[in-house]
C-alpha positions, 0 to 999 in steps of 0.5 A, spaced: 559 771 526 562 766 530 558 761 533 558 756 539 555 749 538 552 751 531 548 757 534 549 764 537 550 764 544 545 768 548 549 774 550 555 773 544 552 779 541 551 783 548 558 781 550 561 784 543 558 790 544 560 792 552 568 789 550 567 794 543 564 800 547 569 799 553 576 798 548 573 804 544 573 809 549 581 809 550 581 812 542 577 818 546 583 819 551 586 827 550 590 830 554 587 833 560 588 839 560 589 844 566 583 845 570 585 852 574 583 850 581 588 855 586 593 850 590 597 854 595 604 852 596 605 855 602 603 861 606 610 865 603 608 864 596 602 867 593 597 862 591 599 859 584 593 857 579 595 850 579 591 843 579 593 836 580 596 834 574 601 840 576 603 837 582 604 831 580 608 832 573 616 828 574 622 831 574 624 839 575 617 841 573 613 838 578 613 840 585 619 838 589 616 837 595 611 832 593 615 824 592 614 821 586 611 815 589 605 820 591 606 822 584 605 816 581 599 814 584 596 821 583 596 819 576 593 812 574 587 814 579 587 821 575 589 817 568 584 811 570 578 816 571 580 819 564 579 812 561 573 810 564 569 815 563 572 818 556 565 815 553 562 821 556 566 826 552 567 824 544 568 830 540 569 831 532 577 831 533 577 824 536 572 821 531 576 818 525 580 815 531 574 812 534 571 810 527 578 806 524 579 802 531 571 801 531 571 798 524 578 795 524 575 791 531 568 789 527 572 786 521 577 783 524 572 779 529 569 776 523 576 773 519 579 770 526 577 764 525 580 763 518 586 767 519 588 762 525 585 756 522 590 759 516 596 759 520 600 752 523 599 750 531 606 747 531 613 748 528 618 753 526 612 758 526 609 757 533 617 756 536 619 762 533 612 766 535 613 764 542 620 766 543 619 774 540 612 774 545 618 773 550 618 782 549 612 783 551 611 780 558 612 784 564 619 781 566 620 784 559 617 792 559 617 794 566 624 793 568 626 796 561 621 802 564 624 802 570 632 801 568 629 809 563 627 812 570 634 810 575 639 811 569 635 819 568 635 820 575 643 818 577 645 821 570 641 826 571 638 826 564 630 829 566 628 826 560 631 819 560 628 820 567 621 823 565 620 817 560 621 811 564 616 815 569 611 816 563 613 808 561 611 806 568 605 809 568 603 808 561 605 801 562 601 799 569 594 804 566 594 798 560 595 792 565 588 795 569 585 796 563 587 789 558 585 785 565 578 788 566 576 787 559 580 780 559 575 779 565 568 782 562 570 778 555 573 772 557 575 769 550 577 762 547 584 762 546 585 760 538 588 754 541 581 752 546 576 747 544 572 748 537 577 753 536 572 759 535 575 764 539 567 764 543 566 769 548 564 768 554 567 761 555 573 762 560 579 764 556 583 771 556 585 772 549 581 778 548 585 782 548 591 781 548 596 783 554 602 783 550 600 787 545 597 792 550 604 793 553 608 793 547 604 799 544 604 802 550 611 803 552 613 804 544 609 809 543 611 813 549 619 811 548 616 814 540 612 820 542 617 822 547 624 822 543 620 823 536 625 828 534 629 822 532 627 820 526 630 812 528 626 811 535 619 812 532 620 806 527 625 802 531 619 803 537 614 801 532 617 796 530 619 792 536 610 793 538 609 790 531 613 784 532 611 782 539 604 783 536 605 779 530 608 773 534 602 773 539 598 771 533 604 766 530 604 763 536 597 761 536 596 765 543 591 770 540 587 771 535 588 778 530 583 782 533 585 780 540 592 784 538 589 790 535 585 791 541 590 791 545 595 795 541 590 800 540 589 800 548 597 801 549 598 806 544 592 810 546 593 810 554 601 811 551 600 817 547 595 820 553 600 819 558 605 824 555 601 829 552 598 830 559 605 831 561 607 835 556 600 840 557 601 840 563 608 843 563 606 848 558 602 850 564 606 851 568 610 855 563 604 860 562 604 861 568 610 863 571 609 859 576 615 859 582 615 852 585 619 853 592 625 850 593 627 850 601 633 855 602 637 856 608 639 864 607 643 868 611 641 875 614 646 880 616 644 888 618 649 892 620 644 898 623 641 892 628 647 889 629 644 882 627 645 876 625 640 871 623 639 865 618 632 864 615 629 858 612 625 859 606 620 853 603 
């Protein structure tokens, strides 16, 4: 157990426990699925069963009238009450999951402390950790999304065009969640004071952001083009990596990356299978999602000519 000043600090225990209860709830995420509420398009179309997360899906599925910031915003509103409230709705399909992250987090706050003392605080290691971190930052993940999402749109590949979307949203739903666990946490950096990785001291290594976000967008990238065998592993493999270097670099400690690599994967995984769920709904139902249309009318018999728009 780490110790500050050669004894337990008062809420040490309290802080673990509210940081551990609030990082497992992401391993609860499912798919949400579709709640059945009738939403009218227009008074042209007869009312389709639909909900808020049929409305807002990316691309040709969703609704066309409906512009993607809208869209967008709906989601992580949507996305953010799923996570926060995802302690409320624990089952047995999610629990093998909730006990691996559990018991992986306990451990790995116990041997923090040796592991970062293992390690150097300076050299060929550190340079080499800083430098590959340089893949998890924000200047990093976010345009790598966005440039996904422009190129699918003026290529007209809805599913590059989906991904960068679904990246996006996976991306800025870990940011919320790291930050607010970093501000409830507030953890010594292996490199502060004692070295101890003390909670409740300051800091904002738990957990780590750069793991947050690397996991994130590699499991959507993974999840949506999982029918090649080459991108899961290279996805994969790039989120390990930038993980790694948060530890090598002396910037975070092992369970700080953990953490935040179980957040991005859960909330990256969430994302697509939400969208996916959802699309499927639509498909079940038949539903038609109207498209403006300027058709012309002719009739003979009445000697009319007329031109109806139909939305």
């Amino acid at each position: 157990m780490l110790k500050r000043n050669g004894s337990v600090g008062p809420n040490l225990g309290v802080a673990r426990l509210i940081c551990l209860g609030t990082v497992l709830a992401t391993s609860n995420l499912h798919a949400q699925e579709p709640t059945r509420t009738p939403v009218p398009f227009s008074h042209t179309c007869p009312p389709t069963i639909l909900d808020s997360r049929d409305v807002n899906l990316y691309g040709k599925s969703g609704r066309p009238r409906r512009g993607f910031i809208k869209k967008f915003a709906s989601n992580i509103l949507l996305d953010q009450k799923a996570i926060w409230t995802s302690p409320f709705h624990i089952n047995g399909s999610s629990a093998g999951w909730w006990i691996f992250t559990g018991l992986g987090t306990a451990a790995l706050l116990g041997a923090d402390h040796h592991i970062s003392q293992s390690l150097p605080f300076s050299g060929t290691s550190v340079a080499f950790g800083n430098a590959a971190s340089r893949a998890g930052q924000w200047y990093f993940v976010f345009p790598a999304a966005g440039i996904s999402l422009a190129l699918g749109a003026v290529t007209h590949n809805e599913k590059l065009e989906e991904t960068g979307a679904l990246a996006l949203q996976a991306l800025v739903n870990a940011d919320i969640v790291a930050n607010v666990l970093k501000v409830s946490a507030r953890r010594a950096r292996p490199g502060d004071g004692d070295h101890g990785g003390h909670f409740e001291a300051g800091g904002s290594s738990f957990p780590s952001g750069h793991s947050t976000q690397a996991w994130a967008l590699a499991t959507v990238l993974a999840t949506e083009y999982g029918d090649h065998k080459w991108i899961p592993y290279v996805s994969y493999g790039y989120a390990t990596l930038v993980s790694v270097s948060r530890v090598m670099a002396q910037e975070h400690f092992t369970s700080d990356v953990f953490v935040g690599g179980a957040i991005g994967f859960f909330i990256g995984r969430y994302v697509v299978r939400t969208q996916h769920a959802h699309q499927q709904h639509l498909h079940s139902l038949g539903a038609h999602l109207p498209v403006p249309q300027i058709l012309p009318s002719f009739s003979p018999m009445e000697k009319v000519i007329a031109i109806r728009w139909s939305y």
